[in-house]
C-alpha positions in Angstrom: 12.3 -31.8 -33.1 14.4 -29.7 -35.7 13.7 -27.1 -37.9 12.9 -28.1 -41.1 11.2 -28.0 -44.5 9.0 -30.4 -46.7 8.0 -30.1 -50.0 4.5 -32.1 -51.2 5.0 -34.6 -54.5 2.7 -32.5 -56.4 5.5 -29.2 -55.5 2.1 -27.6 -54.8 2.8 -27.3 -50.6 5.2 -26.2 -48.6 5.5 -27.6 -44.9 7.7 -25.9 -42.7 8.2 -26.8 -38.8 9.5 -24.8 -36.2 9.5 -26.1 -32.9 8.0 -23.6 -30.3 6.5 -23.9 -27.2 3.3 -21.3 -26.3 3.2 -20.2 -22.2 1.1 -18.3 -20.2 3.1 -15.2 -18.5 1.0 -12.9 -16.4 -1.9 -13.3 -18.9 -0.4 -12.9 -22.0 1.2 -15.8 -24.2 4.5 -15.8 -24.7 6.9 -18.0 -27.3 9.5 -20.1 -25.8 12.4 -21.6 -27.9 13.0 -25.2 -26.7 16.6 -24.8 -27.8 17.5 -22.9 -24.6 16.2 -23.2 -20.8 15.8 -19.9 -20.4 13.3 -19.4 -23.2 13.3 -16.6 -25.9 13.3 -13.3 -24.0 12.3 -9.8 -25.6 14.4 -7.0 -25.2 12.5 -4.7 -23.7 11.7 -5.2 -19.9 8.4 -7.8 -19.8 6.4 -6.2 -16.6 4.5 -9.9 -15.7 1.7 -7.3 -13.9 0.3 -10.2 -11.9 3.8 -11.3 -10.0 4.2 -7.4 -10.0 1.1 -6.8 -8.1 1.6 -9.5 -5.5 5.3 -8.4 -4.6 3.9 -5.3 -4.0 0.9 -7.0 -1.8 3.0 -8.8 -0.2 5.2 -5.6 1.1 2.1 -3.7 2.0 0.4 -6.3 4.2 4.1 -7.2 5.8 4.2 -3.4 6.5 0.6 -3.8 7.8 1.8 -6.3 10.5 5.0 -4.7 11.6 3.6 -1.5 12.1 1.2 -3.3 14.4 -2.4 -1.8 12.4 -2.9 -5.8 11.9 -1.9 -8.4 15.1 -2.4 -11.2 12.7 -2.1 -12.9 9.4 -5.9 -13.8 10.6 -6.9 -10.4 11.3 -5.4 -9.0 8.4 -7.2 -12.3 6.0 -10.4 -11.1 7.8 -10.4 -7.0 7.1 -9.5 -7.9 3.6 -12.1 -10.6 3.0 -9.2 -13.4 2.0 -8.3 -16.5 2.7 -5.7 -16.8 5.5 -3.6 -19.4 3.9 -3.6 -17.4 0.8 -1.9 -14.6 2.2 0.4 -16.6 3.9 1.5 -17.4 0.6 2.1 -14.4 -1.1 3.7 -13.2 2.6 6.5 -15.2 1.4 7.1 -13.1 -1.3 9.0 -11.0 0.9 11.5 -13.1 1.6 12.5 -13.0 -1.9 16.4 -12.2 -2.5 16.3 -8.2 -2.9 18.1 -8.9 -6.4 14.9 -10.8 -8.1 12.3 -8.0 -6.4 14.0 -5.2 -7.9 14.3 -7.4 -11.3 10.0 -8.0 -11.0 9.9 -4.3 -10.5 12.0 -3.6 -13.2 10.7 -6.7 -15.2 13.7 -8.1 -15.8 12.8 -11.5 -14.0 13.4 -14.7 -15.2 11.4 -15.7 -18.5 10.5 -19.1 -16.0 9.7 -17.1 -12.8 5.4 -17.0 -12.4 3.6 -16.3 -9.4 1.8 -20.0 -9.3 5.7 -21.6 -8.5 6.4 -19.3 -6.1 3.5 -19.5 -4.6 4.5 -23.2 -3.7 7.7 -22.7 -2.5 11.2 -21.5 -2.8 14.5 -21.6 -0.9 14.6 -19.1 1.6 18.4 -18.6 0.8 19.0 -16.1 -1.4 21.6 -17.1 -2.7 20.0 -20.4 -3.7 17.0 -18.2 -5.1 19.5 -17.1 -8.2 19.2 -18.4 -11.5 
């Protein structure tokens, strides 16, 4: 669909359409421009606080298991009152290319990167990771 503008037969209304797509980012709604993969981006840094806060989970309970205060992912699950499998999953956050965590810290990540995607899988290579 293209931009564009139509006039009624009376003159009277003025119909314009832009093509746009509404998302969901880390609870807010964001517009994305179908002319460009990426999306439109703002300028300023766009802090997605849900994929924030699960990086940062993620790094406390991996710290939590290497310093030997959990012995498990089921032991830790169980003191924190969460499903096991679910923090398997965001666990994998830390095997994120050290590139993209500092950009969700900085919220500089790609307009396409939510939590819910990576939360299914990514390449564990880092360099495969890159947008």
């Amino acid at each position: 669909m293209m931009m564009g503008t139509e006039l009624s037969d009376d003159g009277k209304i003025l119909t314009v359409q832009i093509p746009m797509a509404i998302r969901k980012r880390g609870g807010r709604k964001l517009v994305m421009s179908p002319n460009t993969i990426e999306g439109w981006a703002p300028t300023r840094p766009r802090i997605d606080s849900t994929l924030l806060r699960a990086v940062i989970q993620a790094f406390a309970w991996k710290h939590q298991l290497e310093t030997g205060q959990f012995a498990t992912i089921s032991e830790l699950a169980e003191a924190r009152k969460l499903d096991r499998s679910f923090i398997s999953h965001i666990l994998r956050l830390t095997l994120l290319a050290p590139d993209l965590v500092e950009a969700i810290l900085d919220g500089r990540q790609p307009p396409t990167m939510q939590l819910q995607q990576l939360v299914r899988g990514f390449p564990v290579e880092w360099e495969r990771q890159l947008p």
